[in-house]
Wavefront OBJ file of the C-alpha trace (Angstrom):
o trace
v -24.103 -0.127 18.228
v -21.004 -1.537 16.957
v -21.314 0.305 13.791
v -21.835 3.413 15.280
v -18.225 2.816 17.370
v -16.976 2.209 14.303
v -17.761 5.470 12.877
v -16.544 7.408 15.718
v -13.033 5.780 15.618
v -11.001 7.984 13.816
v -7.858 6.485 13.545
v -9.988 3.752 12.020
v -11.228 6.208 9.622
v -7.606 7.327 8.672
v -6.459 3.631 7.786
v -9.183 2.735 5.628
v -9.419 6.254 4.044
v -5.610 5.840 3.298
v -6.070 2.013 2.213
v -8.985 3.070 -0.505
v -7.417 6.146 -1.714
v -4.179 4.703 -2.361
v -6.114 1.389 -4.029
v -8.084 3.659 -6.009
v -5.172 5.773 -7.240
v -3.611 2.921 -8.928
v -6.139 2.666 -11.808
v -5.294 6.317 -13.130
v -2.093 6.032 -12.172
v -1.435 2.501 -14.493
v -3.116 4.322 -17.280
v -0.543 7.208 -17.239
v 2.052 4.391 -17.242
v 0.584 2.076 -19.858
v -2.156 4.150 -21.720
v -4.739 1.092 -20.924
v -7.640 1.428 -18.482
v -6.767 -1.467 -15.761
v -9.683 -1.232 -13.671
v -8.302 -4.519 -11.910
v -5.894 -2.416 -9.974
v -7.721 -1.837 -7.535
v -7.196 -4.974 -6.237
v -3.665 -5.661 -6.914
v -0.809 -5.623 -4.941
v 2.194 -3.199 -5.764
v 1.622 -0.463 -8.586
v 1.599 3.139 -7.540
v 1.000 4.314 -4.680
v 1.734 1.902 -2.133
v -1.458 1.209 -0.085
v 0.599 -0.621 2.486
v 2.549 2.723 3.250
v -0.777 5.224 2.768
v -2.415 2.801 5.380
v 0.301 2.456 7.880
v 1.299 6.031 7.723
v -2.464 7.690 7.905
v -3.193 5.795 10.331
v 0.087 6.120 12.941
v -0.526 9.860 11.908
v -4.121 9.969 12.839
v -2.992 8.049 15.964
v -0.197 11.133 16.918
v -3.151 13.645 16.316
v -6.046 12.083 17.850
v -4.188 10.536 21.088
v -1.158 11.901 21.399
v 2.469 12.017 20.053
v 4.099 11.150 23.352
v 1.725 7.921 24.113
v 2.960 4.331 24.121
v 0.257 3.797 21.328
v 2.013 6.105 18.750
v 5.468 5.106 19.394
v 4.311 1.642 18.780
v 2.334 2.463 15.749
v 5.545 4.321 14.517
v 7.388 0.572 14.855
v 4.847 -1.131 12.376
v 4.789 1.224 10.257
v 8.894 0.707 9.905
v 8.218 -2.420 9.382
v 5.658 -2.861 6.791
v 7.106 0.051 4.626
v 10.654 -1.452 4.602
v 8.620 -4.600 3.857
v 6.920 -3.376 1.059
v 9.646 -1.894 -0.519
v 12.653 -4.200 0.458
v 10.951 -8.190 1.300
v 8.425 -8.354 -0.967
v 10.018 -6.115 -3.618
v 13.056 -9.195 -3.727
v 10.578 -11.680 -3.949
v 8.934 -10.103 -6.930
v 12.137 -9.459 -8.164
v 12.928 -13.079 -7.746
v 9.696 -14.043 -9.438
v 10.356 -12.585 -12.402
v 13.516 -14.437 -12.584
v 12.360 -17.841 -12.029
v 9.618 -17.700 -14.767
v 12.366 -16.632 -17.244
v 14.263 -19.532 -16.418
v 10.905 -21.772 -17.037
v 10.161 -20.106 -20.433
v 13.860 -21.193 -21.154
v 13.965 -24.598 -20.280
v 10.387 -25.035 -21.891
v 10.908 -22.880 -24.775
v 7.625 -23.258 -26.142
v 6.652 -21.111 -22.834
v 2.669 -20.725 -22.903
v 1.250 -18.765 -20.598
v 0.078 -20.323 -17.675
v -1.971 -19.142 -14.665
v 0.166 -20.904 -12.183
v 3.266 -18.619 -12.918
v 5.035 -17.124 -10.208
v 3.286 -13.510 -9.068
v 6.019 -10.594 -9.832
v 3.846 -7.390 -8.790
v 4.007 -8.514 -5.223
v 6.222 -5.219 -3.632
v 6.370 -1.882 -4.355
v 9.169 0.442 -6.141
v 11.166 3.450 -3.946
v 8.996 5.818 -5.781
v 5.711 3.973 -4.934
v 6.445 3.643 -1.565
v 7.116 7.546 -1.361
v 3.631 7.698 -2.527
v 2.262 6.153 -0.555
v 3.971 7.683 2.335
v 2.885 11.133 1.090
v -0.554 9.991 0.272
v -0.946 8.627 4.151
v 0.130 12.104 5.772
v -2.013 13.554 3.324
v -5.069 11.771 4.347
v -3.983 12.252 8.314
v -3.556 15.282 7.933
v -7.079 16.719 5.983
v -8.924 14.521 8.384
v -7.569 15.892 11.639
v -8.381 19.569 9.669
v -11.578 18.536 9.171
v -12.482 16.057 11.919
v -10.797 17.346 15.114
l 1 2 3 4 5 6 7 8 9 10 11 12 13 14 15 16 17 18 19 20 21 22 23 24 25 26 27 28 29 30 31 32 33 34 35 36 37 38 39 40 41 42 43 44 45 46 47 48 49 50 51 52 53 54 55 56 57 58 59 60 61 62 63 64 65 66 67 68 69 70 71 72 73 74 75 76 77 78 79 80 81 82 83 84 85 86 87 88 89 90 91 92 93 94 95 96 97 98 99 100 101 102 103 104 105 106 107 108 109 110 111 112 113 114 115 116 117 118 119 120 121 122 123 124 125 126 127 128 129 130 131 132 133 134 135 136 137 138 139 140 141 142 143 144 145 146 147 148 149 150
């Protein structure tokens, strides 16, 4: 029963269609970057597009179509998605940003820097350019789903 109210909510649909597209697009799109198969991209954060912005906006998008662009519900789905987009590209883009300067201070001090699992994560935030993707990729998805699923 559950299940089957999960199937029929299509602004549900949207985000995770978003989400998994955008997650799945990063493998190909790393390989055009770096020539190497990284088939752990799916699971990483940052990398192009961003699959915070393809969720947020699919989904706030599938919320204007299904239920209305004048409702409470969109305008408040609108807000989020403001937020976590600056956040992906501003917030967590710094603190990436910032990662990657701490660990060059370590492999200074240390000098004989080995690589160690505990090093600060860089890829945490997302690029401009990735966000834009992502962006794209979410109005995308709203958009073919409302053409197809009315």
């Amino acid at each position: 029963m559950i299940f089957e109210q999960l199937l029929v909510n299509k602004v549900l649909i949207a985000v995770m269609t978003g989400w998994l597209l955008a997650q799945a697009l990063k493998i190909p799109t790393e390989y055009f970057r770096s020539r190497r198969w990284m088939w752990a991209m799916f699971f990483a954060p940052g990398g192009m597009p961003s699959s915070h912005s393809a969720l947020m906006v699919s989904g706030t998008l599938a919320t204007g179509l299904y239920h209305g662009f004048d409702t409470p519900v969109f305008a408040m789905a609108v807000a989020i998605t403001m937020i976590v987009v600056h956040d992906a590209a501003g917030v967590r883009r710094q603190a990436g940003m910032h990662a990657e300067r701490i660990n060059v201070l370590f492999d200074e001090l240390l000098h004989g820097h080995m690589w160690d699992e505990n090093e600060l994560k860089e890829v945490i935030g997302h690029t401009p350019l990735e966000v834009v993707g992502g962006i794209i990729l979410g109005l995308i998805v709203g958009t073919v789903q409302w053409m197809v699923w009315p």
